[in-house]
C-alpha positions in Angstrom: -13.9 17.2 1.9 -13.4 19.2 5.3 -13.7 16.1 7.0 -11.9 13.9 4.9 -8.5 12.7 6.0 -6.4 10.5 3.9 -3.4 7.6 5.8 -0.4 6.7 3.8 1.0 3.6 5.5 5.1 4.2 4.3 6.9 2.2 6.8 7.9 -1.4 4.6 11.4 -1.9 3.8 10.6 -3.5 -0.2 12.9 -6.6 0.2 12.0 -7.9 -2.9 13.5 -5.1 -5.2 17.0 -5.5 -3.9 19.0 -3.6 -5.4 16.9 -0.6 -6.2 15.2 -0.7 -2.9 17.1 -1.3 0.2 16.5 -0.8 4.1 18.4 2.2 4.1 15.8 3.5 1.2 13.4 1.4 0.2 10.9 1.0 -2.8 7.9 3.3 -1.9 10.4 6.4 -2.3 12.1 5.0 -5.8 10.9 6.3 -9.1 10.2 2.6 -9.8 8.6 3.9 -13.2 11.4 6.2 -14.3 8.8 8.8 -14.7 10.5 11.4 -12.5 8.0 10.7 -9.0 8.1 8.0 -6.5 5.5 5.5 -5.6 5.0 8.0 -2.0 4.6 11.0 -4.2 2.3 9.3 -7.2 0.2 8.3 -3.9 0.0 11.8 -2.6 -0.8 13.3 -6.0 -4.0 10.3 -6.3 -6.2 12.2 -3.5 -5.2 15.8 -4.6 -9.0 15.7 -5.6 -10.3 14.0 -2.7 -9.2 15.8 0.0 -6.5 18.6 0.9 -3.1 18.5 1.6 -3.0 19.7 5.2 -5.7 16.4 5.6 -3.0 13.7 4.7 -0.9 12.1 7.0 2.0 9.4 6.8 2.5 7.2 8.8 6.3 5.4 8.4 9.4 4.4 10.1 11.2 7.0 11.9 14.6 6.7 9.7 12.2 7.4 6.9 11.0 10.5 8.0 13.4 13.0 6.2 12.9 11.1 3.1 9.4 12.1 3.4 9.8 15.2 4.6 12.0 16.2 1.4 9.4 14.2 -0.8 6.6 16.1 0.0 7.7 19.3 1.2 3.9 20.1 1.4 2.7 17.9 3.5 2.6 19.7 7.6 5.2 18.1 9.6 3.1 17.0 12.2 1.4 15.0 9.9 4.6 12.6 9.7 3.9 9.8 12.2 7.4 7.9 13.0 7.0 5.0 14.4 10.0 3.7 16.6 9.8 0.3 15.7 7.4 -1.9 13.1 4.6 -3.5 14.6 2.3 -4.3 10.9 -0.5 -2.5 10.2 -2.9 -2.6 12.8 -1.2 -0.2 15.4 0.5 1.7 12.7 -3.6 2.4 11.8 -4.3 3.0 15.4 -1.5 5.0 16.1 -3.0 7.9 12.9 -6.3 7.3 14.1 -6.0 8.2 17.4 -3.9 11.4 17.0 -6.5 12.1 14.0 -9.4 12.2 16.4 -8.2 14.5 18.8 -8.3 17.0 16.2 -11.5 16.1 14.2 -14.4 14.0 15.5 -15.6 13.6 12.8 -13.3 12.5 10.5 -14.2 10.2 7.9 -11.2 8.1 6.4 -9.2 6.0 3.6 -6.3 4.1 4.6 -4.0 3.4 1.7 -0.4 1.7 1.2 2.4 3.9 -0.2 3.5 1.6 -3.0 0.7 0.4 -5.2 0.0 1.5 -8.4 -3.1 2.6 -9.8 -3.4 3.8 -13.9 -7.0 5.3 -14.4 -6.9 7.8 -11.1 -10.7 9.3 -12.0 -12.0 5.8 -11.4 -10.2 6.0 -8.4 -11.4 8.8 -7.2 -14.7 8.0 -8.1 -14.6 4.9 -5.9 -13.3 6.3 -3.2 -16.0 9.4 -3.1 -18.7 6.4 -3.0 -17.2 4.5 -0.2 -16.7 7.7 1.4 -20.6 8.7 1.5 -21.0 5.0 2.5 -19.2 5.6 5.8 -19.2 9.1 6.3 -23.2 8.3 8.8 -22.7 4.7 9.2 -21.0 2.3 11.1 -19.5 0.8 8.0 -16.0 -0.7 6.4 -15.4 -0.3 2.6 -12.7 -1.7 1.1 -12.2 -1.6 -2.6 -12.0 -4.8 -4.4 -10.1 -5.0 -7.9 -11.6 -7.0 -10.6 -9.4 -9.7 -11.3 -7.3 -9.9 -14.7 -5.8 -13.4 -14.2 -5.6 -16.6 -11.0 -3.1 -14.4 -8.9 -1.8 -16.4 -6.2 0.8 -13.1 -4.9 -2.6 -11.1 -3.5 -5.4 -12.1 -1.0 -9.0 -12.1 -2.1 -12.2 -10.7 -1.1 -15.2 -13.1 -1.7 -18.7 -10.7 -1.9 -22.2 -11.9 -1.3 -24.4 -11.7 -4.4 -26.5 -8.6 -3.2 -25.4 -4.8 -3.9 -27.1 -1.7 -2.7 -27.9 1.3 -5.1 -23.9 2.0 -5.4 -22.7 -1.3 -6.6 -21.7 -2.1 -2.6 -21.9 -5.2 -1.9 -21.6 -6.8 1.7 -18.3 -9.1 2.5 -19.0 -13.0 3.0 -15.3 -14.1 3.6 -11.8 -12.7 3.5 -9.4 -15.3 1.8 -5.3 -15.5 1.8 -3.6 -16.0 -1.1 -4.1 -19.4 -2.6 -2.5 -21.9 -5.1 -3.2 -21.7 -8.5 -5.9 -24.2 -8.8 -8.2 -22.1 -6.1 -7.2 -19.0 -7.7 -8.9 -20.3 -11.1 -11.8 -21.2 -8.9 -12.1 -18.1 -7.6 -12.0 -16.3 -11.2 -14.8 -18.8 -12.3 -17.0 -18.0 -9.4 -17.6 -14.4 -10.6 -17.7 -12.7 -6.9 -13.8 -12.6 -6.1 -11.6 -9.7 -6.2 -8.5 -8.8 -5.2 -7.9 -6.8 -1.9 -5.7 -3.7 -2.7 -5.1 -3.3 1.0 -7.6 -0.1 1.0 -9.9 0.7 3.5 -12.6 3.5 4.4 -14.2 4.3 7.5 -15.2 6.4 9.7 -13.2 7.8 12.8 -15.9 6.2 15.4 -16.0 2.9 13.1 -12.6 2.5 13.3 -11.8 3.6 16.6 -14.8 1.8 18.4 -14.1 -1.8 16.1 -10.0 -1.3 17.4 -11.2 -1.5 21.0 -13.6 -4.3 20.3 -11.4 -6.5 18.2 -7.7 -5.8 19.2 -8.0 -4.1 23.0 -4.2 -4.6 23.5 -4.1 -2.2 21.2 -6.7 0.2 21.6 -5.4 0.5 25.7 -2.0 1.4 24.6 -3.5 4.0 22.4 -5.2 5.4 25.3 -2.8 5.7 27.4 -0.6 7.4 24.3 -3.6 9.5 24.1 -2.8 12.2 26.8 0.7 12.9 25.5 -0.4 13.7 21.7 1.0 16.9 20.4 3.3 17.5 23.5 6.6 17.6 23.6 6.3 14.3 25.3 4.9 12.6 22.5 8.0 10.8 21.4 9.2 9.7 24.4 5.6 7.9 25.2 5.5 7.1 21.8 9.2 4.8 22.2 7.9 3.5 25.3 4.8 2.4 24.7 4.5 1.8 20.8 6.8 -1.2 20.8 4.0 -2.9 23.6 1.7 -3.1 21.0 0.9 -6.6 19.7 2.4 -7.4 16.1 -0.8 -8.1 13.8 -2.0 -6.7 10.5 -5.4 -5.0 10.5 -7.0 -8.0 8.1 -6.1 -9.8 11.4 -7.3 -7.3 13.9 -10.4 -6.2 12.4 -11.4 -6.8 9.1 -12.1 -10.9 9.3 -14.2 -10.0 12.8 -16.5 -7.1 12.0 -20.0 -7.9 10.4 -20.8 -4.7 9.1 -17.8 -4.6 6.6 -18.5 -4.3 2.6 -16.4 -4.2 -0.4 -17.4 -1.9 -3.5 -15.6 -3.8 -7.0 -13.2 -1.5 -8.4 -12.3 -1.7 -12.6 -9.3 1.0 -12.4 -6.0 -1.0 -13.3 -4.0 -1.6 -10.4 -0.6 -3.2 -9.0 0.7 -3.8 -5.3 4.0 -3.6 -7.5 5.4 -6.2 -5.1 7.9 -7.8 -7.1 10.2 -7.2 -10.4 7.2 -9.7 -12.6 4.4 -6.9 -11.5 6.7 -4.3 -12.6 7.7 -5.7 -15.8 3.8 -5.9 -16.7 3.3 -2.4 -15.8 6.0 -0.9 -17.9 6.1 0.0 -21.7 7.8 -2.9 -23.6 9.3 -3.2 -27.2 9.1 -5.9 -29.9 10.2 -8.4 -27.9 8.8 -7.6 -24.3 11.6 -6.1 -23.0 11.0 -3.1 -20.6 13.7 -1.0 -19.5 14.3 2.0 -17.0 17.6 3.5 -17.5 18.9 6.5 -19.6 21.7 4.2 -21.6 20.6 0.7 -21.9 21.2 -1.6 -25.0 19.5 -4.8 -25.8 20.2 -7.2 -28.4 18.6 -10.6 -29.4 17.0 -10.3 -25.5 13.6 -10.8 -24.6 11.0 -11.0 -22.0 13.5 -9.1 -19.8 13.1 -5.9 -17.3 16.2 -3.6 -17.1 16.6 -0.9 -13.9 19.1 1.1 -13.4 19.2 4.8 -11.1 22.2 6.1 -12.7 23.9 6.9 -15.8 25.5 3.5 -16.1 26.1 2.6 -19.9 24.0 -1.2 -20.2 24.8 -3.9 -22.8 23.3 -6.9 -23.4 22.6 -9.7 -25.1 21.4 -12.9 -25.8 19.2 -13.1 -22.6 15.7 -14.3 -21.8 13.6 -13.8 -19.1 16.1 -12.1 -16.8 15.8 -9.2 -14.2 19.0 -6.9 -14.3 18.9 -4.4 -11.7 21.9 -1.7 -10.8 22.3 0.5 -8.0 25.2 2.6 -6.7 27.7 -1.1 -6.6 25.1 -3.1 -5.8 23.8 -5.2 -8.9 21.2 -8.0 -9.7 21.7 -10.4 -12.8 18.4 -13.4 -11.9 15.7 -15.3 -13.9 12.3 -13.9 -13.6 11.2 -16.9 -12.4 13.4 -17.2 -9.9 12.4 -13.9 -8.2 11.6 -14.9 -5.4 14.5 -16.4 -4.4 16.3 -12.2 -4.3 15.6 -11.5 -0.8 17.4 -15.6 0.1 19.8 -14.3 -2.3 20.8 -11.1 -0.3 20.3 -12.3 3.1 
């Protein structure tokens, strides 16, 4: 656990729950669930048992950074990485990795999103301890896979080769983007897809060493951020030289080019939570699968609707099927379901 160090990538803006989330304060900080904890904090509170507080580091936008600062008041300052502008996930990784190393060699690491949401958290952290003694002497990427429930075509999929070491590992044969529905079925009959949750665990060398290989733009601009971590000149490099970095996600960078990468099938229930349909699964529902978040809401002769609202706003309504109504502050959202993602076309 001394080693273990834990990356919460909290820099997206969650376009597609307008109104609740918004640029200025977007989903990843919202009690989404109406449980009284955001999606950042719920994250946090996942690897209280995997590794300690002073180990976890967040890595978001730097007009985010008192929101997380006030969300989790524990977490050491330093440990809040602002990024001056967003360049996906790859140098947002590089940019935690780098400052992670200076301070421990050998660290061994999971890199999570802010925003998913995961039910049965010891199966969780069961997973994660296994990839975790995977990587921890080995030059080897884990990433969890999640057992499919349905032919998703809103997440990318992992295909695994038939073998599986004493752990249930198995080794990666292809990375895939999301498909159409029609491959999506395929992919449930074939047994040996799974969904990629966007989590990945590695070593500091591993990562570090496949960064330089794969994405050297990267890696250089890294190193020559390198000599200015934890000085007072630190942001000023940082603005200068973090926007150089080329724009590409880490699946891009590194995960589809390394040959020593393996994915261990995970059964814990979980959602990226990307849209008001992934909600609405996750919530409780009544009779007629309605699910609501809101202190005063009414519904009659509705169903298959989700109901949000932040405030103490009195809701009535009726008669409606399959409809998202959403209220924030003066901003609010009357749509079909399965017109969803037509919200961010709507509010451009």
């Amino acid at each position: 656990m001394k080693h273990t160090h834990v990356i919460i990538m909290a820099g997206g803006i969650g376009s597609r729950f307008w109104p609740i989330s918004v640029p200025e304060y977007p989903k990843q900080f919202i009690d989404v669930l109406g449980i009284g904890k955001s999606l950042l904090q719920l994250t946090v509170e996942r690897f209280q048992d995997i590794c300690p507080t002073e180990n976890v580091w967040v890595v978001t936008s730097k007009k985010y950074v008192d929101i997380v600062c006030s969300q989790i008041p524990q977490l050491p300052e330093q440990h809040i990485l602002a990024e001056p502008v967003g360049r996906n996930t790859a140098p947002c990784i590089a940019y935690a990795c780098w400052k992670i190393k200076q301070k421990d060699a050998c660290a061994n690491l999971v890199v999570t999103p802010s925003d998913a949401l995961i039910i049965q958290t010891n199966e969780f952290t069961r997973c994660i301890q296994t990839a975790l003694n995977k990587t921890k002497d080995s030059s080897a990427i884990v990433t969890l896979g999640i057992h499919p429930t349905r032919p998703e075509t809103g997440y990318g999929y992992i295909a695994a080769c038939e073998e599986q070491d004493s752990e249930g590992i198995h080794r990666v044969k292809a990375f895939k983007e999301k498909p159409n529905l029609e491959i999506a079925r395929k992919y449930i009959e074939n047994g040996n897809y799974y969904w990629n949750a966007g989590i990945f665990v590695w070593n500091i060398n591993t990562v570090t060493t496949a960064l330089k290989q794969f994405a050297p733009q990267i890696a250089s601009v890294m190193d020559e951020l390198n000599p200015f971590l934890y000085t007072e000149n630190e942001p000023d490099a940082l603005a200068r030289l973090f926007p150089t970095c080329e724009k590409i996600s880490i699946d891009y960078a590194v995960m589809e080019k390394s040959s020593d990468i393996f994915v261990l099938p995970a059964t814990f229930e979980w959602s990226d939570l990307g849209n008001w349909s992934s909600l609405h699964t996750q919530l409780p529902h009544d009779k007629n699968n309605n699910a609501t978040v809101g202190n005063h809401i009414k519904l009659f002769d509705c169903q298959n609707c989700i109901v949000h609202t932040t405030e103490n706003q009195q809701v009535v309504l009726e008669g409606l099927n399959g409809y998202i109504v959403a209220q924030k502050e003066n901003k609010l959202l009357v749509c079909r379901l399965e017109n969803e993602q037509m919200i961010k076309e709507f509010t451009d």
